[in-house]
N, C-alpha and C positions, 0 to 999 in steps of 0.2 A: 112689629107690634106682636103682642103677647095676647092670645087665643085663649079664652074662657070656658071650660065647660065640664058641667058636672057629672061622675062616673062613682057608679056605686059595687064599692069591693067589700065585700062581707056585711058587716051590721052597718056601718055608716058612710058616708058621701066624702069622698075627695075631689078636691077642685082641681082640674086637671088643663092645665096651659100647656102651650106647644112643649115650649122646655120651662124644666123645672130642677132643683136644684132635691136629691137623695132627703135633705130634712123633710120636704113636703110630701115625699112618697109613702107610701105604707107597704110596709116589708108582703112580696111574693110579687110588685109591679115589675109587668115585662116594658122593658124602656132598649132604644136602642140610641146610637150616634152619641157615644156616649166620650163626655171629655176623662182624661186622665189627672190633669191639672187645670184650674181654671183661668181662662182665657185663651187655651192652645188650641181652641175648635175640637170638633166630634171625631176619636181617633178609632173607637173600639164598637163592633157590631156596626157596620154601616153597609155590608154586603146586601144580596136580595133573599130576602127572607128570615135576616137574621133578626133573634131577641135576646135578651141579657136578661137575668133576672136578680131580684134587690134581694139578697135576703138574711142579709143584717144591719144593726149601724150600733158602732162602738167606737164613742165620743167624737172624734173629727174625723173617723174614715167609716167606708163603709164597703160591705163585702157584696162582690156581684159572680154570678157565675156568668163563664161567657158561651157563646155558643158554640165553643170548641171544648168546652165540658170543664176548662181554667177556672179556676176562683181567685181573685183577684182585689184587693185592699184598694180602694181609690179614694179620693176626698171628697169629703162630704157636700162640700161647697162650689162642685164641679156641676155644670148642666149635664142635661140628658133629655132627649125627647121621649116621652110616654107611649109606648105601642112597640108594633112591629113593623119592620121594613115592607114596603109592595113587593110583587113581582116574585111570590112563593116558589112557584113553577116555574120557573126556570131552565132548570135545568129538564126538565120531566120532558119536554115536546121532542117529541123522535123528526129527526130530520128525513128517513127514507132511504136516503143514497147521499154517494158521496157527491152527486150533483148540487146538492141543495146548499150544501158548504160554500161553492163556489159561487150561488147565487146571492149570497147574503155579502160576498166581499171577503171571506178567506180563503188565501191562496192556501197551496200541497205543502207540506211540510218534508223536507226532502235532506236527510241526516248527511249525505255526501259519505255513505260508505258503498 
């Protein structure tokens, strides 16, 4: 089921559903899990903390930048869900030692040279 709710971006209100299809967005929305062709599921920005941003539409496609700094043409008729990914920090949490690797369940990485 498809999730209701109203978000105010500049002068006026857009209705803002789980996923939505680039015609309903207004150009500068950060959207992430975003399809390439419609129907093939969410291919693009689906990492933790990533966002994509809309910021054009010319005729049936429309241009997104991705969070690797790419611009990219997709169609316009493809979903995408509105926001950004959880889980920002990530990367950010200092483990300590190399003990703490081993307690999370990664083993030594060992080149055999």
């Amino acid at each position: 089921m498809l999730w209701k709710k109203l978000v105010q971006f500049g002068k006026g209100f857009f209705e803002r559903k789980q996923e939505s299809t680039y015609t309903d967005m207004p150009l500068g929305t950060a959207m992430h899990n975003i399809e390439i062709t419609r129907g093939r599921g969410g291919q693009l920005a689906r990492a933790a903390g990533a966002v994509a941003k809309l910021i054009a539409k010319e005729g049936k496609s429309a241009t997104l930048r991705l969070p690797s700094g790419e611009v990219r043409l997709v169609s316009q008729n493809s979903l995408a869900t509105v926001g950004q990914v959880g889980n920002v920090g990530v990367n950010q949490k200092s483990l300590g030692r190399a003990g703490s690797k081993c307690w999370l369940g990664k083993r030594p990485v060992v080149r055999g040279v």
